[in-house]
C-alpha positions as CSV (number, residue, x, y, z in Angstrom):
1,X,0.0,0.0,0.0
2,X,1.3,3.5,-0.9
3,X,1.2,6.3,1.3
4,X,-0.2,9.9,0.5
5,X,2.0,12.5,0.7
6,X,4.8,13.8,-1.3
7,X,7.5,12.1,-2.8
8,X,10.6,11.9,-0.7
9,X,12.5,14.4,-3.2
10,X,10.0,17.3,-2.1
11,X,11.7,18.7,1.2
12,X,15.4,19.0,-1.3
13,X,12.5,21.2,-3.8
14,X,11.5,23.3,-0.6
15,X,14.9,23.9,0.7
16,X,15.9,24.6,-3.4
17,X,13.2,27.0,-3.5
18,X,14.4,28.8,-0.3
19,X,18.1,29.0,-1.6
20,X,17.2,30.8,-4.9
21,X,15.0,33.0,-2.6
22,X,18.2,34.2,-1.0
23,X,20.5,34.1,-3.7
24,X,17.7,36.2,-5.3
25,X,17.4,39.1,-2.2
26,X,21.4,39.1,-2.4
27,X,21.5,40.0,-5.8
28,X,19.0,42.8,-5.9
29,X,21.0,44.2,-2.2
30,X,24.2,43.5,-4.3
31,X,22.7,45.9,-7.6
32,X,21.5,48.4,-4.9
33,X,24.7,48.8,-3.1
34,X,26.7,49.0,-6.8
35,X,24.4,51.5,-8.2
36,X,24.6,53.7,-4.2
37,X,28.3,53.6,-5.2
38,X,27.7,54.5,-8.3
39,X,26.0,57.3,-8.0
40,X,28.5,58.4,-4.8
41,X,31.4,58.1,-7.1
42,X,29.5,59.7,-9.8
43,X,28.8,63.1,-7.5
44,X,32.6,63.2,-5.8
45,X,33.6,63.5,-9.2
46,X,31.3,65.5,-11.3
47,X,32.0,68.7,-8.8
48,X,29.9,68.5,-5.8
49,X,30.8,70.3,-2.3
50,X,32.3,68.0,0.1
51,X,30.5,70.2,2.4
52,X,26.9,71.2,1.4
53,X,27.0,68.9,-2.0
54,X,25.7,71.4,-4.0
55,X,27.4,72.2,-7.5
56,X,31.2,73.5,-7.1
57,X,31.2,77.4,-8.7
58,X,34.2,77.0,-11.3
59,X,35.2,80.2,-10.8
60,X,35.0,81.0,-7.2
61,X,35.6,77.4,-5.7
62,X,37.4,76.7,-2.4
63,X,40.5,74.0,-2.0
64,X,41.3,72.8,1.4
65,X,44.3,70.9,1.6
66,X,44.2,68.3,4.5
67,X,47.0,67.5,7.1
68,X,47.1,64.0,5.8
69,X,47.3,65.5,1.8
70,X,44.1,64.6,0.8
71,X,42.3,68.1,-1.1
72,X,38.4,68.8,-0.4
73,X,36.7,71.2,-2.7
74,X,33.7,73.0,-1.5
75,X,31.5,75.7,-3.3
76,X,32.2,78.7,-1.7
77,X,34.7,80.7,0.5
78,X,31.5,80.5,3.1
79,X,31.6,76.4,3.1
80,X,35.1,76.4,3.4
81,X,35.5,78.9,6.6
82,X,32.2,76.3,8.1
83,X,34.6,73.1,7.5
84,X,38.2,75.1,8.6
85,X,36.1,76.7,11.9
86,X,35.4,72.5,12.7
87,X,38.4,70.8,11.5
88,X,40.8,73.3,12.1
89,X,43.6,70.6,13.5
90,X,43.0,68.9,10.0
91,X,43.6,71.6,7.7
92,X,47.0,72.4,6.4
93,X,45.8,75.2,3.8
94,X,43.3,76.7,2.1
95,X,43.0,78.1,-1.8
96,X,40.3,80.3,-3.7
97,X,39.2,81.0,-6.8
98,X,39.3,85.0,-7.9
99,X,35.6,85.6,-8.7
100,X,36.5,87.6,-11.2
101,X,39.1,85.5,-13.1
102,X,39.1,82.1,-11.3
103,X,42.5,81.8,-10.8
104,X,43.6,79.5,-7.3
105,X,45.8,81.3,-4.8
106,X,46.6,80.8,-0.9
107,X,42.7,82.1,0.8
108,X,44.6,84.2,3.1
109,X,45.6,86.5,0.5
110,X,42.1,87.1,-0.6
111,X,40.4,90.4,-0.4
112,X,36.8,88.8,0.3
113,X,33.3,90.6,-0.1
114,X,30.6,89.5,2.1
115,X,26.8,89.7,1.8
116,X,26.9,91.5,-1.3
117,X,23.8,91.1,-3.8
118,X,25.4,87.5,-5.8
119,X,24.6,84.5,-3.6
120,X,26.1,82.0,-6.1
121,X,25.1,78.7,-3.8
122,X,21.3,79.9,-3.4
123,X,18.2,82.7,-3.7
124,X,16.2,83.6,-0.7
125,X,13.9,85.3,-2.8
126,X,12.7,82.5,-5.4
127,X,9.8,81.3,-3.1
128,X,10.0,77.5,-2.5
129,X,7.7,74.4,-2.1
130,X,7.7,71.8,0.4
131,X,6.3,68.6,0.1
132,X,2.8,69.2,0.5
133,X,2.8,72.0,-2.2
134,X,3.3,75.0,0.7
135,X,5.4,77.8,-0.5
136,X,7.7,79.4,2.0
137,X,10.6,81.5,1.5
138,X,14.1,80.4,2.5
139,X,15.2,82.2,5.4
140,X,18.2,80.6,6.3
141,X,21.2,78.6,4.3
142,X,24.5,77.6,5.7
143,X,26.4,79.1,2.5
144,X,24.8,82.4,3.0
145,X,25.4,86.0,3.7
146,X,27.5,85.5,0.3
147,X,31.1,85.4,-0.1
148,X,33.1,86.0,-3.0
149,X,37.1,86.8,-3.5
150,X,39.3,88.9,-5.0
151,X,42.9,88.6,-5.6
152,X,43.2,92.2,-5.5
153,X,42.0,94.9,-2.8
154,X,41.3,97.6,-6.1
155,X,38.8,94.5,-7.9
156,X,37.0,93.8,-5.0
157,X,36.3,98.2,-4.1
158,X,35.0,97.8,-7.9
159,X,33.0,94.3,-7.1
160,X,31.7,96.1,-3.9
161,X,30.6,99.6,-5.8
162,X,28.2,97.4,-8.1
163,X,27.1,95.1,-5.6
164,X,27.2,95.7,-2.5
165,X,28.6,94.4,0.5
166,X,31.3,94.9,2.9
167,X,34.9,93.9,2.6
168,X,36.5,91.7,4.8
169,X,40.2,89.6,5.0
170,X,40.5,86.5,5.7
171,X,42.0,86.9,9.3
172,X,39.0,88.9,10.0
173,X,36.4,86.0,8.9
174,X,38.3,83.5,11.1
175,X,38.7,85.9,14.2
176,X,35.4,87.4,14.0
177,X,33.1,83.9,13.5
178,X,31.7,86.0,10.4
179,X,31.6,82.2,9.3
């Protein structure tokens, strides 16, 4: 007489079944994480700020240059005094672009402009919708009041005529927590 049931090769099916189940969830986790990587790669490279990742500014980006000699370029002068006021012990120096030109030179040589009218990292003005279609108006932004520099004291008394603003040296930004 036979007994009901399933043949005896069933259970090795089941535990099949279960196997390709995992290998299954450990190759989608294994396409997320490449494409995650992807995309971080994708950003350090394409000229993001190691600080706010917003777009780098070609012409008025900030170099810091790590103790260890590793470089981090942020979007603004404004970024970069907010990561040298935190990680001062791991900064060995600092470089910016003229606004003007975009030529790199040592940040503590700059003749910088604050709070005039160009905010190149964001608008407070262009109102803004959150995620349930309310508009508000920014009122706050950690690259903000502006900063821009100038390789020259004359450029930036021009710069500052047009837009507005007050000038300020580097010492003075570091001193005075105008960061």
């Amino acid at each position: 007489m036979k007994e009901n049931g399933p043949p005896p090769d069933a259970p090795a099916k089941r535990a099949g079944n279960g196997s390709q189940v995992l290998r299954g969830t450990a190759l989608i986790l294994l396409i997320l994480l490449l494409a995650g990587s992807g995309y971080f790669l994708y950003t350090l490279e394409s000229g993001t700020c190691a600080v706010c990742q917003r777009p780098l500014h070609g012409s008025s980006t900030y170099r810091i240059v790590l103790s260890g000699g590793d470089d981090l370029h942020v979007c603004c002068p404004r970024c970069g005094l907010h990561y040298q006021e935190l990680n001062s012990d791991r900064v060995k120096e600092a470089w910016i672009g003229d606004v003007s030109t975009g030529e790199l030179f040592p940040a503590e040589q700059a003749v910088y402009v604050e709070d005039s009218s160009v905010r190149q990292c964001c608008s407070m003005e262009r109102p803004r919708e959150d995620g349930s279609g309310h508009q508000y108006t920014l009122a706050w932004d950690r690259c903000l009041p502006g900063l821009v520099a100038f390789k020259d004291r004359r450029s930036a008394l021009e710069f500052q005529e047009s837009r507005g603003g007050v000038i300020r040296s580097y010492q003075e930004l570091l001193v005075s927590g105008h960061r």
